[in-house]
Kinemage of the C-alpha trace (Angstrom):
@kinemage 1
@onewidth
@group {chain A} dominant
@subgroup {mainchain}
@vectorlist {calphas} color= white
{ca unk a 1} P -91.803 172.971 -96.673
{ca unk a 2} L -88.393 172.144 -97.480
{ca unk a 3} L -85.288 174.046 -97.771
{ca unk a 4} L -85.866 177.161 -99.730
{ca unk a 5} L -83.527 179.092 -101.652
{ca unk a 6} L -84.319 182.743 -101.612
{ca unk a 7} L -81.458 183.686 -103.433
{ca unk a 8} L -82.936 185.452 -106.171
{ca unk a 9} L -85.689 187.049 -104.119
{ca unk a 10} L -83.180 188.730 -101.688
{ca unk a 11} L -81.460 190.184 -104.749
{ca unk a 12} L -84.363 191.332 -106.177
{ca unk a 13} L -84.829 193.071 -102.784
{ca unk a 14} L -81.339 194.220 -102.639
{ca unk a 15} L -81.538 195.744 -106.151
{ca unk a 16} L -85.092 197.529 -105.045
{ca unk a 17} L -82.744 199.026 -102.110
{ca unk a 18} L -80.440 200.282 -104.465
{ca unk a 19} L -83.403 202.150 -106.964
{ca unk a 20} L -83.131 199.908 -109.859
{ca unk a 21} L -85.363 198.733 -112.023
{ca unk a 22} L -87.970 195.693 -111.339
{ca unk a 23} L -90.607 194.038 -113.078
{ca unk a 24} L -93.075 192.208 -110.538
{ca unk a 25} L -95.389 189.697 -112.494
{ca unk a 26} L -98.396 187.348 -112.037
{ca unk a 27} L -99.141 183.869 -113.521
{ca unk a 28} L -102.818 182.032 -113.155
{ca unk a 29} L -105.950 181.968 -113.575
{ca unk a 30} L -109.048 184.207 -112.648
{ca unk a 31} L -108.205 185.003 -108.972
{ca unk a 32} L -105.226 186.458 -110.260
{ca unk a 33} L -106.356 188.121 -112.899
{ca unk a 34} L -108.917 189.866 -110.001
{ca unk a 35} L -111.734 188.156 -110.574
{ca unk a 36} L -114.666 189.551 -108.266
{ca unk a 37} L -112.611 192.464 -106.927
{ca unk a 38} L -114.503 195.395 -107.220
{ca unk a 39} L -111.758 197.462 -108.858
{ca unk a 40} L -108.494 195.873 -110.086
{ca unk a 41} L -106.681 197.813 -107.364
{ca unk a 42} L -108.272 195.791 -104.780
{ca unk a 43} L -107.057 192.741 -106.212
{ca unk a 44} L -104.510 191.038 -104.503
{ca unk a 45} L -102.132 190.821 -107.305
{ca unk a 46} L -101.736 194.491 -107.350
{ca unk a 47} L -102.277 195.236 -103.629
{ca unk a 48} L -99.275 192.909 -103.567
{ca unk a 49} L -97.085 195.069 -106.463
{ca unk a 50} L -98.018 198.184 -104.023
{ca unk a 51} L -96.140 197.067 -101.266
{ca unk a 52} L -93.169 196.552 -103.772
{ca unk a 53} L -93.934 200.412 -104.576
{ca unk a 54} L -94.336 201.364 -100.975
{ca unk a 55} L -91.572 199.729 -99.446
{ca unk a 56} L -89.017 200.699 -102.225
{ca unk a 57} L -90.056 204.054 -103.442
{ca unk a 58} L -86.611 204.675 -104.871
{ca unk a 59} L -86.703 201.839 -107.408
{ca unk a 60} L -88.548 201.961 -110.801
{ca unk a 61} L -91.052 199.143 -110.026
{ca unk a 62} L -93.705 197.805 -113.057
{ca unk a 63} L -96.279 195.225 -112.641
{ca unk a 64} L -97.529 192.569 -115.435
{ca unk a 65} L -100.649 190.603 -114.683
{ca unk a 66} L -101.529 187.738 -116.727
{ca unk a 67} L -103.965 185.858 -115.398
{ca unk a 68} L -106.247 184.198 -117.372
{ca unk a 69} L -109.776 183.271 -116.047
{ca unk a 70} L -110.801 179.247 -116.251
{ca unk a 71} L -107.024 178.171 -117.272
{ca unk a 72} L -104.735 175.643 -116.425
{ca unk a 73} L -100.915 175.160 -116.182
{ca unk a 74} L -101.192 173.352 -119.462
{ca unk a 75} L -102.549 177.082 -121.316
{ca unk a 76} L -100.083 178.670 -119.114
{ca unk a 77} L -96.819 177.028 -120.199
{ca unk a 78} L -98.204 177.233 -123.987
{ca unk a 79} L -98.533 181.208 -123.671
{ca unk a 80} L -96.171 182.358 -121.147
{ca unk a 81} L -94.047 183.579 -123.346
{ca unk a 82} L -96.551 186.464 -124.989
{ca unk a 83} L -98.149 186.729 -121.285
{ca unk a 84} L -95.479 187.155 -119.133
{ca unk a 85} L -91.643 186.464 -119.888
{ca unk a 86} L -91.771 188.874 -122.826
{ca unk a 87} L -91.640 191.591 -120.232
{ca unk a 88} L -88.754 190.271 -118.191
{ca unk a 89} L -90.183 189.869 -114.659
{ca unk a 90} L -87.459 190.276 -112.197
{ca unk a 91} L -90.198 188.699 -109.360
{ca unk a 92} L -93.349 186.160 -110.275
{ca unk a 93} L -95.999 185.062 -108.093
{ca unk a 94} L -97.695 181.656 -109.905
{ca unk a 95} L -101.033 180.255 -109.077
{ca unk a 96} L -102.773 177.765 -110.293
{ca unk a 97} L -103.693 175.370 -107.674
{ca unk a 98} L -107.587 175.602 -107.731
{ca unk a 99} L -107.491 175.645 -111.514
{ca unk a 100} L -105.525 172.583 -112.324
{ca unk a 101} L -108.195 169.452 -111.821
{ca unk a 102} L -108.148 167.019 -109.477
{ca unk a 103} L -108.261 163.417 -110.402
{ca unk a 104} L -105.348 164.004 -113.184
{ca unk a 105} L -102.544 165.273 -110.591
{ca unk a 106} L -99.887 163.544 -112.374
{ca unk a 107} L -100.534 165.296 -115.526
{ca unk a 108} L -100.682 168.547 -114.373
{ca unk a 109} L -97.500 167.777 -112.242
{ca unk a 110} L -95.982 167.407 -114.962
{ca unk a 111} L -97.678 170.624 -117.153
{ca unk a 112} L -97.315 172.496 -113.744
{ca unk a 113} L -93.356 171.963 -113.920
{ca unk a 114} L -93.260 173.016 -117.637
{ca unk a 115} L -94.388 176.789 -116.076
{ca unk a 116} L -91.751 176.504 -113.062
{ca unk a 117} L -89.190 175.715 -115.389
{ca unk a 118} L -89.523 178.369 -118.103
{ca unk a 119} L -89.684 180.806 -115.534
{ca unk a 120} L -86.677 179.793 -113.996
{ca unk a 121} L -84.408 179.536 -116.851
{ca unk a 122} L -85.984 182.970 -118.518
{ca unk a 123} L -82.880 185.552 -119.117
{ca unk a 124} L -84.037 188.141 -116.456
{ca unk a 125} L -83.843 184.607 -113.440
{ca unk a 126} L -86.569 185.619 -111.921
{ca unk a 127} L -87.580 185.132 -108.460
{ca unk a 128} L -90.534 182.784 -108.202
{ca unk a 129} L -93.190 182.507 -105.448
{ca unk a 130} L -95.908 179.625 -105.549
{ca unk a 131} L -99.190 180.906 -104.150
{ca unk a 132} L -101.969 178.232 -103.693
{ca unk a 133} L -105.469 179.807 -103.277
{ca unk a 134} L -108.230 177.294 -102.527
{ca unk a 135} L -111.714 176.623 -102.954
{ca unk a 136} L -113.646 177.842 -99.458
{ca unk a 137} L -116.238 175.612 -99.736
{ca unk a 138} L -114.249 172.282 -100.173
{ca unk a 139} L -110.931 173.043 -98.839
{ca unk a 140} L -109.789 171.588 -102.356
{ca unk a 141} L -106.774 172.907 -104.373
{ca unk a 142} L -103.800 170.832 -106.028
{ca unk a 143} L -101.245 172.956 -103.532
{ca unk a 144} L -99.972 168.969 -102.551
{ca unk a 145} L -98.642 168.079 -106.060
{ca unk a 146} L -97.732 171.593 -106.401
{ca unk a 147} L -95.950 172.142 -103.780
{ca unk a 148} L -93.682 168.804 -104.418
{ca unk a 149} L -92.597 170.829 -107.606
{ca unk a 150} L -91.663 173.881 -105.598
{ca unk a 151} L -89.675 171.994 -103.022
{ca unk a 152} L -87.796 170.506 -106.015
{ca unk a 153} L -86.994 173.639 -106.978
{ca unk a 154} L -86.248 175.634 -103.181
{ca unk a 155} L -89.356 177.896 -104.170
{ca unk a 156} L -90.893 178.999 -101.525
{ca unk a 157} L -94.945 178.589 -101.180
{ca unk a 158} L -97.614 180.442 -99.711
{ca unk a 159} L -100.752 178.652 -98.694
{ca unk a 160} L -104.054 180.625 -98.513
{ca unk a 161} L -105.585 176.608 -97.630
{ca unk a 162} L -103.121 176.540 -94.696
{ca unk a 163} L -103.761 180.014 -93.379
{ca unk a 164} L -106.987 181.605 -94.579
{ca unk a 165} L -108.937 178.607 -95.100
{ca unk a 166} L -107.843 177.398 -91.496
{ca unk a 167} L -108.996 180.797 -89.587
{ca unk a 168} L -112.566 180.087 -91.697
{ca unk a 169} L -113.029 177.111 -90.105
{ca unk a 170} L -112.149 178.216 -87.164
{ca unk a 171} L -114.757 180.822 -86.731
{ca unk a 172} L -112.240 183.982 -87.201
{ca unk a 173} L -113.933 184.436 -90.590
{ca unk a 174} L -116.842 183.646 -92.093
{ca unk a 175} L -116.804 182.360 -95.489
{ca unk a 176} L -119.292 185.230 -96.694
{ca unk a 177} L -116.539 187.837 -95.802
{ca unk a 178} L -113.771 186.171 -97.964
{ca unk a 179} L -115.714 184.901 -100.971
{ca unk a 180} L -119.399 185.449 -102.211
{ca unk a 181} L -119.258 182.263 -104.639
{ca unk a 182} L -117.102 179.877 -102.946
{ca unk a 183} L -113.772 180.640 -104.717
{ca unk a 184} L -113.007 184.196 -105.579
{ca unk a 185} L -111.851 186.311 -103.196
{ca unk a 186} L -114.021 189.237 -102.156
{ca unk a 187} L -112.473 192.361 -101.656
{ca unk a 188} L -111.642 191.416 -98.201
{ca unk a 189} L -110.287 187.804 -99.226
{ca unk a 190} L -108.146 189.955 -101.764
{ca unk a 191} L -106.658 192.109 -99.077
{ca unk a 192} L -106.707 188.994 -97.124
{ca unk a 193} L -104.502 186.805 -99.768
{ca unk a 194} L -101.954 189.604 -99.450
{ca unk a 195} L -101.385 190.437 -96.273
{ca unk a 196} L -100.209 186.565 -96.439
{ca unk a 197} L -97.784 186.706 -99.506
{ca unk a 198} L -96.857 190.464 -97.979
{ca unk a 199} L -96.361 188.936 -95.058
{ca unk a 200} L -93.986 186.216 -96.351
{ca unk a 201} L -91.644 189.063 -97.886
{ca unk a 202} L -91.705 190.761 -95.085
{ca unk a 203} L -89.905 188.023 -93.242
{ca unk a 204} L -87.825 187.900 -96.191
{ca unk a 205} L -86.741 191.159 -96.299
{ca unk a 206} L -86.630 191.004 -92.254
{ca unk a 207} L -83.982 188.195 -93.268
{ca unk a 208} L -81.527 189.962 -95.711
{ca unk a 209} L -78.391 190.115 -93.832
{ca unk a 210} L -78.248 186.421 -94.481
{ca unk a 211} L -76.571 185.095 -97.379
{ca unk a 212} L -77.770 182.801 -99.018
{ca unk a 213} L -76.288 180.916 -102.202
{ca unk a 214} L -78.180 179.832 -105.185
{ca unk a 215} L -78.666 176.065 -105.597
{ca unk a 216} L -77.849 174.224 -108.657
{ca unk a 217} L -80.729 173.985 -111.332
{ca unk a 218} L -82.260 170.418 -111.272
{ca unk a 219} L -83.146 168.042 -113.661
{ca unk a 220} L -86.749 167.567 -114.090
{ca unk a 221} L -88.754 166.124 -111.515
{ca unk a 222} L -91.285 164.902 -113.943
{ca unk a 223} L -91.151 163.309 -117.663
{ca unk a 224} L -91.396 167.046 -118.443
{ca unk a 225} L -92.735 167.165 -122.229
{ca unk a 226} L -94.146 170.117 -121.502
{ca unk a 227} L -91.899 172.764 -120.206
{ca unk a 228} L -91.415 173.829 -124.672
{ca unk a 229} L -95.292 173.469 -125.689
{ca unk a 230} L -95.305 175.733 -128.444
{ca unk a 231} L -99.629 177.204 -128.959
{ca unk a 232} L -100.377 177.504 -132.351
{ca unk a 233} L -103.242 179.751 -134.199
{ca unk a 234} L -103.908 181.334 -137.263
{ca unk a 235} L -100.751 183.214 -136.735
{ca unk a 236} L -98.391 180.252 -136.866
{ca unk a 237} L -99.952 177.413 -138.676
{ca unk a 238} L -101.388 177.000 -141.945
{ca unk a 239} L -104.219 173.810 -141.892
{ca unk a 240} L -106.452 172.489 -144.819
{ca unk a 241} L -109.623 174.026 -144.740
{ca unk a 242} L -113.076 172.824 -145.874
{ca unk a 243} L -116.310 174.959 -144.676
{ca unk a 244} L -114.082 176.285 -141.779
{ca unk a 245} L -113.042 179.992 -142.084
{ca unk a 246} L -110.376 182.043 -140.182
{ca unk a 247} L -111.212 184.207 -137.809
{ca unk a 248} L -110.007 187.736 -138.611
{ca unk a 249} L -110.954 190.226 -136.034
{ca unk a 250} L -108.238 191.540 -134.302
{ca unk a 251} L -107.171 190.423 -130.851
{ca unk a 252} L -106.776 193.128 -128.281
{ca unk a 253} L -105.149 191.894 -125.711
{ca unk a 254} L -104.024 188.972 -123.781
{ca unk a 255} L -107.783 188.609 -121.846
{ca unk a 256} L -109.363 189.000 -125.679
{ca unk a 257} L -108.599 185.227 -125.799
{ca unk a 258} L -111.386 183.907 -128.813
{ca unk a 259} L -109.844 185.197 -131.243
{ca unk a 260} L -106.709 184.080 -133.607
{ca unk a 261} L -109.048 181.127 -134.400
{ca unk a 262} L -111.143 179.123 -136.720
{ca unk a 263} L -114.744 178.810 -136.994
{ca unk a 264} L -117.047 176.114 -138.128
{ca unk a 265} L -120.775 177.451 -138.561
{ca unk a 266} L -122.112 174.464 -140.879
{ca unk a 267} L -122.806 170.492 -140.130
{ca unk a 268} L -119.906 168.925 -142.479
{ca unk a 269} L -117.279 171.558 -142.019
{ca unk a 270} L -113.393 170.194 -142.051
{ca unk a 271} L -110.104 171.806 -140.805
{ca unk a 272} L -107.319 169.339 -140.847
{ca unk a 273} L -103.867 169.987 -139.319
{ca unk a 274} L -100.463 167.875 -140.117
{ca unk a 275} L -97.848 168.916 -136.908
{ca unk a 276} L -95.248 166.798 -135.453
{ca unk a 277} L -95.449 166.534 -131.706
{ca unk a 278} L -95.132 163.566 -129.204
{ca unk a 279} L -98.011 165.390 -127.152
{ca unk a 280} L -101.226 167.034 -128.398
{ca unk a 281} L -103.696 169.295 -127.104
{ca unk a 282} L -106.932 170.950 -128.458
{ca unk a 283} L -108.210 174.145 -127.292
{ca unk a 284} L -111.779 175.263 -128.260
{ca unk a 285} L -114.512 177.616 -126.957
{ca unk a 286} L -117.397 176.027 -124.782
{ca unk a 287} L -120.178 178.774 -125.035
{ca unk a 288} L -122.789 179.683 -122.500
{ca unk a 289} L -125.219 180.567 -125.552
{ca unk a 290} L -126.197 177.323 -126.087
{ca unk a 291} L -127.499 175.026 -128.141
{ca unk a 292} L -123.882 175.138 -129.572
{ca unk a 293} L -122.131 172.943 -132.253
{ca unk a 294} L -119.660 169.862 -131.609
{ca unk a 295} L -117.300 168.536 -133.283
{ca unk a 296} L -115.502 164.956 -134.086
{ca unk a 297} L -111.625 165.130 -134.072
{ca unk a 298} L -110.008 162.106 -135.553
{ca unk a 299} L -106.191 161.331 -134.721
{ca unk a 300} L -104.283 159.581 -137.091
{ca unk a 301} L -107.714 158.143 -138.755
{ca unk a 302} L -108.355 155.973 -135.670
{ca unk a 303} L -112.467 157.157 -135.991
{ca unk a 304} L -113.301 154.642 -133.924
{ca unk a 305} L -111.719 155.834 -131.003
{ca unk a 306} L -112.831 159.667 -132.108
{ca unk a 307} L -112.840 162.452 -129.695
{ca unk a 308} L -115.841 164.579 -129.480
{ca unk a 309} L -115.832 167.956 -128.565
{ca unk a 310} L -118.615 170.156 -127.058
{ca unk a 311} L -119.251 173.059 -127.801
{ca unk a 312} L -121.911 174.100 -125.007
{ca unk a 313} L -120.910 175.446 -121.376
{ca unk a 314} L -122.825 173.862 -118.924
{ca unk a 315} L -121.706 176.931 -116.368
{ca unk a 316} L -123.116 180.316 -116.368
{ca unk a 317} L -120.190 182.680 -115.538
{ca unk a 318} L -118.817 182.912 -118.944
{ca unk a 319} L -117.856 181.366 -122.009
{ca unk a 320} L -114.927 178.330 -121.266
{ca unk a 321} L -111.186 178.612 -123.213
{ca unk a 322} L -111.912 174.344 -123.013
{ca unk a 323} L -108.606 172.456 -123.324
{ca unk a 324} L -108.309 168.900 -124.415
{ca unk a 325} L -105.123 167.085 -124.408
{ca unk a 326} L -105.765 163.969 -127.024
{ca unk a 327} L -102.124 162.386 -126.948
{ca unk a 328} L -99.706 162.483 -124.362
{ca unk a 329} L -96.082 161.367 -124.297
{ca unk a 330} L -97.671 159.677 -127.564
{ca unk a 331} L -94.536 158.471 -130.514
{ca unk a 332} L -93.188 161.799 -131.743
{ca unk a 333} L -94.168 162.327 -135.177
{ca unk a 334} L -96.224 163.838 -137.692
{ca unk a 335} L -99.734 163.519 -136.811
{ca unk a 336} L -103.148 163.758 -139.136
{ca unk a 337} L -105.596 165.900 -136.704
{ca unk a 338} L -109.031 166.342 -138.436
{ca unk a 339} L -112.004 168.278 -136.956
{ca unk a 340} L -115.191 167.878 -138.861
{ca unk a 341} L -118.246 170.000 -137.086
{ca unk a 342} L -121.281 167.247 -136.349
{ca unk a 343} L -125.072 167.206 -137.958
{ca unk a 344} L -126.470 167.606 -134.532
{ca unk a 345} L -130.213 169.118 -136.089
{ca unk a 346} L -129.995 172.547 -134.712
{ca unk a 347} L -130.773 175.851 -135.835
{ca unk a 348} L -129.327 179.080 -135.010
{ca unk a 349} L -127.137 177.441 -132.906
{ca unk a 350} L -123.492 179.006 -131.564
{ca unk a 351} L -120.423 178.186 -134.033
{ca unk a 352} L -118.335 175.711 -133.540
{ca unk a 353} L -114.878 177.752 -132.544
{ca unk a 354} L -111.480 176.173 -132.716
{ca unk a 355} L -108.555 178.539 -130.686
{ca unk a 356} L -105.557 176.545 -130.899
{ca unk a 357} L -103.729 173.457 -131.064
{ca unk a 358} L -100.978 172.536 -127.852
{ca unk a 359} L -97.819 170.765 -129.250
{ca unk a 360} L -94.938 169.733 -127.427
């Protein structure tokens, strides 16, 4: 790791001595949002906030989770806004190393900064810690192109594939006792994943009569064209519609995410968008109730390069927020996006659902 600057954590920590007021959030995917602990409590996201709590009990401290099971970097940066900066986190932990895929590091470099970077230059300048959980049974995780961002930025990073991981294959643990599918903590891999990040602030806080001062903000160490993606549903755009109908239940919170959409239930039906954007992504549900509907998306009436999206889940753990990126640092314009649902002969099959469209 390279030269951190803990700056804005030690003030946090300062502030926390003092009984002020601090927001302590989390950014990622399903491990984060507690998947498989067996009460949120337990998961290490909030076992985390409660040593905030503990070791400050005279400051006001408030915790914001939002984690989002099965997401990338690329949802995160569209929806961090609503999800997290809204609230003003003094303090944010980020993970989303076993969630962004391997084989496309660059892009999700690049999406991966776009988080980093709105968090960074959010009014409240938080603190930011990058966590990198990891996937027990391969050792994989994207901590490597990750971690390149952090030390751009003098965030520090704490590695549950360089600590955890390690102590499994050693024989301290046994994989059974940290995960029971490969990936998600267990209760035990929650308390686990703590004690490491509690154990970095620890050292931190072991640390404070150094001073440390605050490095100048960097340019981008990517092309960056993500860092403003701006997500776009029913509530902000306005498409042409032709068999496709709006979906009008109400959302009721940030985990209630098919919803705010549009759904195609008939072979033939048309929703066609006109945005200007140099980069384009399409976000649609892949359902475990399958046989489900696909659909052909056309850009710019190139059909014979179409994309085709599918609407069935091949996993078994829930239905998939799938996101497809279909133009990337493309010529920034206005571009014709149409979606027709395909003739694929089935009956009773799941509808076709369309959550959102990724500009930037």
């Amino acid at each position: 790791m390279k030269q951190v600057d803990l700056t804005r954590l030690k003030n946090c920590m300062r502030r926390a001595m003092k009984g002020e007021k601090l927001t302590i959030g989390f950014f990622g995917g399903s491990i984060t949002q507690g998947c498989l602990a067996t009460e949120h409590e337990r998961a290490y996201s909030y076992r985390v906030f409660q040593w905030w709590k503990d070791t400050f009990p005279q400051a006001e401290i408030s915790y914001v989770n939002g984690g989002i099971g099965g997401t990338t970097s690329y949802f995160g940066v569209s929806r961090i806004w609503q999800d997290l900066l809204m609230y003003q986190p003094d303090v944010v932990a980020v993970d989303f190393s076993v969630n962004d895929r391997e084989g496309q590091e660059a892009f999700f470099q690049e999406t991966y900064e776009g988080v980093i970077r709105r968090i960074l230059t959010c009014q409240s300048k938080p603190a930011v810690i990058i966590l990198n959980h990891v996937n027990y049974d391969s050792g994989s995780n994207l901590q490597a192109c990750h971690n390149e961002v952090g030390d751009w930025y003098g965030i520090p990073h704490v590695s549950m594939k360089d600590t955890l991981y390690q102590r499994m294959k050693e024989g301290v643990y046994q994989k059974e006792e940290l995960t029971p599918d490969g990936l998600h903590p267990s209760d035990k891999g929650h308390e686990l994943a703590a004690g490491e990040i509690i154990s970095f602030l620890c050292k931190v806080k072991g640390d404070m009569g150094k001073e440390d001062e605050e490095k100048a903000f960097p340019e981008p160490m990517t092309a960056n064209a993500y860092e403003h993606a701006r997500r776009l549903t029913v509530r902000e755009v306005l498409p042409e519609l032709s068999g496709f109908r709006i979906d009008t239940d109400e959302k009721t919170g940030h985990l209630d995410i098919f919803k705010n959409g549009w759904i195609g239930k008939m072979p033939g039906d048309r929703i066609v968008f006109e945005e200007e954007a140099a980069c384009i992504g399409i976000q649609f549900r892949q359902s475990v109730e399958r046989p489900a509907l696909r659909a052909k998306l056309i850009l710019d009436g190139d059909e014979e390069h179409a994309w085709i999206l599918d609407g069935n889940f091949d996993e078994d753990w829930g239905d998939c927020a799938q996101l497809v990126s279909i133009l990337h640092h493309g010529e920034q314009k206005k571009h014709r996006i149409e979606i027709e649902v395909l003739d694929d002969m089935l009956e009773d099959a799941t509808p076709f659902y369309l959550m959102s469209l990724i500009l930037s």
